[in-house]
N, C-alpha and C positions, 0 to 999 in steps of 0.2 A: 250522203248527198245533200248538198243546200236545200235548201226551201224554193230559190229563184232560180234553181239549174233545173226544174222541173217545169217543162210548159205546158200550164195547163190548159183545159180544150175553149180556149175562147174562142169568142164569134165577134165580128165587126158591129156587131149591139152591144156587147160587154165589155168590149175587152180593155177601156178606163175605166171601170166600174169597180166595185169589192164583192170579191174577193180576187180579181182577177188580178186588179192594179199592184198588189202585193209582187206578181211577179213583171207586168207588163211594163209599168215605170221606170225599170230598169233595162227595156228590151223593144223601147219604140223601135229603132233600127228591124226589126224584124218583122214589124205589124205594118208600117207605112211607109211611105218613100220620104227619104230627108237629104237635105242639100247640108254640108260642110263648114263649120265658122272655122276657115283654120287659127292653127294657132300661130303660123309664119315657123320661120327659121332659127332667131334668136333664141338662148337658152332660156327655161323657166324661171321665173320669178323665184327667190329663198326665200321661205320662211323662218325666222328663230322659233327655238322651242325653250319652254319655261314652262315643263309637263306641273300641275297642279291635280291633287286629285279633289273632283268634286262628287261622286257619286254619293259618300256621305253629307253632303248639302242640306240640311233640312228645310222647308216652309210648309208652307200652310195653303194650301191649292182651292180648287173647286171641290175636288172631292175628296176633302179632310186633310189632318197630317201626311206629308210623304217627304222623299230624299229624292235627287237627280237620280241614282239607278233605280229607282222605281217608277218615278217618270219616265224616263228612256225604255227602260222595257212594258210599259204597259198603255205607252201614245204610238204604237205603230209604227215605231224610229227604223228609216234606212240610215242615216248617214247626221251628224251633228258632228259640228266645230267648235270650238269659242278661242277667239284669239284677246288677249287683252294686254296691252303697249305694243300693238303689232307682232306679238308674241303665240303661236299655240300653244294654248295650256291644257288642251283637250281634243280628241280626233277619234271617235268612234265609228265602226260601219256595225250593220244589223242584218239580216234577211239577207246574206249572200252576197250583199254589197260591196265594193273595195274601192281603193282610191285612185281606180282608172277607170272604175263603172262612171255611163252617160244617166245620170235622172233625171226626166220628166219635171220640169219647173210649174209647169203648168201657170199660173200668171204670176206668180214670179216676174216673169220675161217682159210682163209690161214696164216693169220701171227700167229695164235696157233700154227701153224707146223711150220713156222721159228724160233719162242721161242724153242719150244720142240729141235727141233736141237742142235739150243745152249746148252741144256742140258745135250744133251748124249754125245756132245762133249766134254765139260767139264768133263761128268765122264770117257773119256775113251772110251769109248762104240764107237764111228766114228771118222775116221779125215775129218773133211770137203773137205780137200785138195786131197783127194784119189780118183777114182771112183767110181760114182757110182752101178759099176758092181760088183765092190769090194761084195758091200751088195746085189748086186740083181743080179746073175750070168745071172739068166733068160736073162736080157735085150742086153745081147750079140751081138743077133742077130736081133737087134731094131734098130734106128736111134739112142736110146742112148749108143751106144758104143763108147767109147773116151770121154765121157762127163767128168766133177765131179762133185761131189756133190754142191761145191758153182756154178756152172755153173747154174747147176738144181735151186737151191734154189733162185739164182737171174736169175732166166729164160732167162739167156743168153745163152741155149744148142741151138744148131741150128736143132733141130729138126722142121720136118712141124707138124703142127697144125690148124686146124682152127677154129678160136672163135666166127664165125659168130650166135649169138644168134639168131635169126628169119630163119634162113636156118635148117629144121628137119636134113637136109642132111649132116652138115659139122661134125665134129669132137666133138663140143661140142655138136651137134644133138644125137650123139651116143652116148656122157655121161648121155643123156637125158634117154636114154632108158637103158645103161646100169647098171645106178644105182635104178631103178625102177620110178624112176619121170613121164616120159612115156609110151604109147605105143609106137612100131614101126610104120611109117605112113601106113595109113589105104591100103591095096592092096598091099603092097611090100612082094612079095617072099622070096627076097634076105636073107640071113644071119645076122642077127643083133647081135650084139655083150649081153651075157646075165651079164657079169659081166664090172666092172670097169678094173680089173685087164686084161680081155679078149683087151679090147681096147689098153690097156698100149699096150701090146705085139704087136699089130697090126701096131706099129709104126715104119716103116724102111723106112721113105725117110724124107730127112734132106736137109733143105733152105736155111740154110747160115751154115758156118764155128761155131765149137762148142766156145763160149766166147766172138763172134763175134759184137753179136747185144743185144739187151732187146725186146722182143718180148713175150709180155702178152700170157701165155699158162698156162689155170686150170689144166691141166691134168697132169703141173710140181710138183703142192705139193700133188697128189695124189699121184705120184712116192715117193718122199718123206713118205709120211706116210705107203705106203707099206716097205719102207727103218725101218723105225722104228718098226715097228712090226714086221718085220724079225730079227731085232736084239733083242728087246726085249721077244720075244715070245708071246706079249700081242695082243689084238685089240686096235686099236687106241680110243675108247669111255674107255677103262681100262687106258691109259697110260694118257690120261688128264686128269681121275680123280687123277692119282695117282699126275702127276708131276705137275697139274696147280689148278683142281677144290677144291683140298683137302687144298693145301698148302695156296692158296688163301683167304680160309675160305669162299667159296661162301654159299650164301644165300637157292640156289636151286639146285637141280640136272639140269643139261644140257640135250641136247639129240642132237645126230647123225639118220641123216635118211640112211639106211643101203641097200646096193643092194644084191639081191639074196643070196650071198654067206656071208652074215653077214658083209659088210666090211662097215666101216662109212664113209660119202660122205665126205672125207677131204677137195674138193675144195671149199663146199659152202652149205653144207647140216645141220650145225652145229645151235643149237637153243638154247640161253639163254635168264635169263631178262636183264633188263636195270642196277641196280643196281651191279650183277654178269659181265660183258661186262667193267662197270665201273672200277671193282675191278683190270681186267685184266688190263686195262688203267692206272690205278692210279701206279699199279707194273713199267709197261715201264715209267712210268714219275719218278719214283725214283728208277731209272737203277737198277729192278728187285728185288727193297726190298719192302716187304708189309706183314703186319700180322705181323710184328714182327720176320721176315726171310727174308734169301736172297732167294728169288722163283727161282732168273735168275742169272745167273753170271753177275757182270755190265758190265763188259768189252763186252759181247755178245750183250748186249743190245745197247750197244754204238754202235758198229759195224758196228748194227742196221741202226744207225740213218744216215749214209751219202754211196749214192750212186753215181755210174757216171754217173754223166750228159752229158759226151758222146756221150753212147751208148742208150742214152734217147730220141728216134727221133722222128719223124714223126709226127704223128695223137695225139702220147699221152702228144704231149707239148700244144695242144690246152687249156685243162684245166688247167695247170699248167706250163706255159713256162719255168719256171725252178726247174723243175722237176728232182725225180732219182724215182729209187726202188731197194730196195735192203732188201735181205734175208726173202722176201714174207714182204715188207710193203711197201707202196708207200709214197714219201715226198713232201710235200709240194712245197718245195725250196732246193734244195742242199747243201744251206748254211748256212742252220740254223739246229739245233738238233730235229726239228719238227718230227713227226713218224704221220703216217696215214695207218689204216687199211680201206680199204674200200671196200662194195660190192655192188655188180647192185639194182638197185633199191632206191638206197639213203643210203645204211648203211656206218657209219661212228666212229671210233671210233679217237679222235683228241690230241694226246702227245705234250707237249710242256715242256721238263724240264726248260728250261730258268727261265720260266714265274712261273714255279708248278701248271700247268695248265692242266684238262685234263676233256675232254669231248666227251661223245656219240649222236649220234642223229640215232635212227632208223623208218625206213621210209616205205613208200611203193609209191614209182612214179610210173607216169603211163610209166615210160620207162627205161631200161635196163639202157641204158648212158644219161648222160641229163649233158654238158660240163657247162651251164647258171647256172643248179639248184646248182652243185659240188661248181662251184665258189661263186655263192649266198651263200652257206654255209660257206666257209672258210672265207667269207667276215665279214658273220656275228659272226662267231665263234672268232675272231681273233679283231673283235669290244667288243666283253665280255669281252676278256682275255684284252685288253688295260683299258677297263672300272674298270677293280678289281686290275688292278698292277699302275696303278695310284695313 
């Protein structure tokens, strides 16, 4: 019997947590309620295959000499791709996984809401450059008043937040609970927030100056995606089918885990396979063209790709010393065209137009941040893409 065909006895406090996440990531559909990104009617997207083997790959990591199969079995691998000329050269499952299992993205799913942006920009529908009060009058009377929407989108609003994942208490504790993931902790009276949107509004006290700084806050692309479904009239699991899962040609339907009020966890609640995740990659690596369309506008996608490294300080140059993030994707280096989606736990998804390189690695660590494991992967990721453009 698998490893992930065994459930084990989690509790609505653990059950994203390690050792749990090993099997849960794979089996949100069973922990919480989630709303449908279909994938439509038309056939799946083809991939070519140009099988290469790279297990024997060697480099030089964080933690000494190794090869790609010593990386993949001992970073906590479910699921890894690498396509290079839009080609799979590689497709591994791990932990019970297969290529019609849903994974847990976890913010991952933010950069779907940076793409989506780009699109409605393109039609018309927002100006980036406006307020975001413009679309959400609501927020008036929030810390996000005066922001814009690129503020937002590249988390430079100076809004307070706190992303303290192990504190029930902070901010993200309370997205914890308000999008159904958790209980409130056990004995607290107090008022807890029952929706996502409830939190949004809660927010009136501001840290720095709005455009000031880059300061990692999930609860910016859930503004965002309430921004989009106010302008379109849809839910956001309707607007990715329409504008990414259809046009894409994905394989499978997706799925959003949805708090009380129907709304899908934009920050991080979002679950596809490995091969659909890919599709989304293989798009940002040929600046938005895939299936035979243009998904993205390229100049958006470009846009994408370089941030300031700046406003790129403190703590989060540790994994990346020359780092950006910009319009919900984090980059490698500033100075190359690299794109990185990434979320807690190990999820990865890795663009490289230069190279025509693009790969996913999704995972389940035993920890939220792990700055060793992130670099051990770009190490290793970045030893394939040398090994196949040689």
């Amino acid at each position: 019997m698998s490893e992930t065909s065994k459930r084990p006895a989690w509790t609505r406090e653990n059950w994203d947590r390690a050792p749990f996440n090993r099997w849960s990531f794979q089996h949100v559909r069973e922990i919480v309620p989630t709303a449908e990104v279909w994938r439509g009617r038309e056939p799946a997207s083809i991939f070519s295959r140009s099988s290469r083997p790279i297990d024997g790959i060697a480099y030089q990591g964080e933690f000494g000499a190794s090869d790609i199969g010593q990386f993949l079995d001992n970073s906590y691998t479910d699921g890894f791709i690498v396509l290079h000329r839009g080609a799979v050269v590689a497709e591994r499952y791990f932990n019970g996984m297969n290529e019609r299992t849903l994974h847990l993205s976890q913010s991952v799913g933010k950069s779907l809401i940076g793409i989506l942006v780009g699109i409605f920009a393109a039609r018309g529908q927002l100006d980036v450059n406006g307020l975001i009060t413009d679309y959400l009058p609501d927020l008036g009377a929030t810390a996000y008043a005066g922001a814009t929407v690129t503020q937002v989108l590249n988390m430079t609003s100076g809004v307070a937040f706190d992303e303290t994942y192990t504190d029930p208490y902070s901010d993200i504790g309370r997205i914890d609970v308000a999008c159904g993931w958790k209980e409130k902790p056990a004995g607290d009276t107090r008022h807890w927030p029952t929706s996502v949107w409830e939190v949004i509004l809660g927010l009136t006290k501001k840290e720095a100056e709005h455009g000031e700084r880059f300061s990692y806050r999930s609860i910016e692309t859930d503004v965002l995606a309430f921004m989009l479904e106010r302008i379109s009239g849809l839910r956001l699991p309707e607007i990715v089918s329409r504008d990414l899962w259809q046009p894409l040609g994905a394989e499978e339907s997706a799925n959003y885990t949805v708090d009380p009020t129907g709304y899908g966890q934009a920050d991080g609640g979002f679950n596809a396979t490995l091969r659909d995740y890919a599709r989304f990659g293989e798009m940002l690596t040929q600046d938005g063209f895939f299936n035979g369309r243009q998904v993205v506008p390229s100049d958006w996608v470009r846009k994408c790709r370089f941030g300031v490294h700046a406003k790129f300080t403190g703590d989060y140059r540790i994994a990346t010393p020359h780092g950006a993030y910009q319009h919900q994707f984090w980059h490698e280096d500033h100075r190359t065209p690299v794109l990185l989606a990434r979320g807690v736990f190990g999820q990865l998804i890795y663009s490289d137009p230069a190279s025509s390189f693009t790969a996913v690695k999704l995972s389940s660590w035993p920890d939220f941040r792990n700055n060793k494991l992130l670099r051990e992967t770009l190490a290793a990721l970045n030893a394939i893409k040398r090994a196949l453009v040689e």
